[in-house]
N, C-alpha and C positions, 0 to 999 in steps of 0.2 A: 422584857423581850430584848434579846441584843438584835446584831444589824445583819445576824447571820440569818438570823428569821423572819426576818422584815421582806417584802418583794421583791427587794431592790437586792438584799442579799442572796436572796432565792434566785434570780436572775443574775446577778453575777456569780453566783456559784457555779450554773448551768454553764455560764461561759466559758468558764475555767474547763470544767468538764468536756464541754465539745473542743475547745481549743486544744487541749489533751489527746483529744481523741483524735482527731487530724495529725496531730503532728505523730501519733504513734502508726496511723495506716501509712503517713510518710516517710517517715525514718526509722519507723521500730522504735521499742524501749528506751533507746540512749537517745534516743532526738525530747524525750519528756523532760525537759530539766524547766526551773521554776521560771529563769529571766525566758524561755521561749515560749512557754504558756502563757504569761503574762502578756509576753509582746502580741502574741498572736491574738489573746483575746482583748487587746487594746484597754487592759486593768492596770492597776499600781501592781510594781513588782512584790508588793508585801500582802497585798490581795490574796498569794497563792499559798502563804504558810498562814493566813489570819481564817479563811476558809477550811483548809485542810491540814490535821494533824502536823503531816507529813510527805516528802513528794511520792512514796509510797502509795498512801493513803489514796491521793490525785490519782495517781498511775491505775487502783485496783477500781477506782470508780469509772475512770474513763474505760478502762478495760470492759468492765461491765454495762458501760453504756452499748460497745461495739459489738458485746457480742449479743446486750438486747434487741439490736437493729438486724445482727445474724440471722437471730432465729424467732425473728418476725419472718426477716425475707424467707427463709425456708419454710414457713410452717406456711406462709400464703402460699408461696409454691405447692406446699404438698395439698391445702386446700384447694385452689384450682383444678387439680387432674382429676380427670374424669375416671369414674370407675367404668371397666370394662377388663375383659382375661387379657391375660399378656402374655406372650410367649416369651421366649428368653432376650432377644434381644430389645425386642420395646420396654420387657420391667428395668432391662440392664440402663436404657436410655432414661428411662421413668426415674428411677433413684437418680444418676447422674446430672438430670436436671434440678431434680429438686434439691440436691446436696449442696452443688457448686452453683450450678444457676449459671447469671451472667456476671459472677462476681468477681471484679479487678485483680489482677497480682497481686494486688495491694492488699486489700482485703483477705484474700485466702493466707499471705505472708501474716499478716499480722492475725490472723485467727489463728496458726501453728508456733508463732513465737510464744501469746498467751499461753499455750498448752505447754509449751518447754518449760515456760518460767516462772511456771504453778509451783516446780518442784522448790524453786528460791522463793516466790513470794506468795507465803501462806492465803493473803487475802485472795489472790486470784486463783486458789481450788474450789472455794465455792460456786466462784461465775464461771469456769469451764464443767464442773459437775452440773452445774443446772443447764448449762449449754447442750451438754452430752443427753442429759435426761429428755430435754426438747429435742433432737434430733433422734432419738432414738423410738418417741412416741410416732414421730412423722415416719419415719421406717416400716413400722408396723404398720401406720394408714396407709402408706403407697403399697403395701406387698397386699396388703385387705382389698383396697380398691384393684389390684393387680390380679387377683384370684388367689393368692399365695399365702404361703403360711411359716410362719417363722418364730423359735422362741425365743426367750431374751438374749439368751448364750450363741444362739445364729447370728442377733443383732447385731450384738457384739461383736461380733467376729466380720459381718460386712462392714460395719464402722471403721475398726478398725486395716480393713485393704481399702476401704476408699482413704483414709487417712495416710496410708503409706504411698496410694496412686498419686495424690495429691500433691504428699510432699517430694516425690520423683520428680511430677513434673515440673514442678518451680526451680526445682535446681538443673533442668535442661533446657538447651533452646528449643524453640519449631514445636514444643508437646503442649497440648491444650489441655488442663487440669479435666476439665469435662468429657475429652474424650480417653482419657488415663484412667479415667474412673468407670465408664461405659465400657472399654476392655476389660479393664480388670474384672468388677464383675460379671461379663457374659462367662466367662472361665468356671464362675462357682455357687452364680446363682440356682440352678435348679440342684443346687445341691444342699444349700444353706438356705433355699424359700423355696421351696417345693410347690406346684400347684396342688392346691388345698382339691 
């Protein structure tokens, strides 16, 4: 058994991982570097390449730790909401909270960085496709509890404008991602979810 498997290493791993994971909802990508994981998770600076391959490697597990914290928070979202019909503007609110929620700049910035830089690093297209797949099933439960009806390619395609509402409004002052996304949808939902 080495030390990686041991509790102690199973526990310091985890540290590296969440320290990772911090420093990327604070700085994005380029704040991962190894002496700042280290420092943060208060390990030896050789801790983070005796753990992990590589800082790659680091990067695609913290990554995937964030977005497994994502879409917990969304999926209890979408569990929460009470089923009842919904006219256009309450489903348009109803997806909008449960998409964005109450989640920091920080958080939504680095949930759209991961998606950018799936295309450079191979390990992070797994953890944004599984991502995608949990947010997509929760689409279909909000429009189901909503009275609506939608196919995968509708999904798609609402995914996709709240994903573009999103990243608008990060890059504006004074727009609140939640309500970027709550417009944009009232615009296309009885078009793209129809009530059933």
């Amino acid at each position: 058994m080495t030390s990686a498997a041991t509790p102690k290493g199973a526990r310091r791993r985890s540290r590296l991982i969440e320290a990772a994971g911090e420093l990327l909802l604070e700085g994005g990508f380029d704040a991962v570097r190894h002496r700042a994981v280290a420092e943060r998770a208060q390990l030896p600076l050789a801790s983070t390449t005796y753990y992990f391959a590589s800082l790659d490697d680091l990067m695609a597990e913290a990554a995937a730790s964030l977005c497994s914290h994502d879409a917990e928070a969304v999926t209890e979202r979408c569990n929460a909401l009470p089923r009842r019909r919904r006219g256009k503007t309450a489903t348009s609110t109803a997806l909008a909270e449960v998409v964005v929620g109450d989640d920091t700049i920080q958080q939504l910035s680095a949930r759209y960085e991961m998606i950018a830089l799936s295309a450079r690093y191979p390990m992070l297209r797994e953890v944004v496709s599984d991502r995608w797949q949990t947010l997509s099933m929760c689409h279909l439960d909000v429009l189901a509890k909503s009275g609506r009806v939608a196919d995968p390619a509708h999904i798609a395609q609402l995914i996709g404008i709240e994903d573009g509402a999103i990243v608008g409004a990060l890059g504006q002052n004074g727009v609140r991602p939640i309500d970027a996304v709550r417009d944009a949808l009232f615009e296309v939902i009885d078009v793209l979810a129809p009530r059933a």
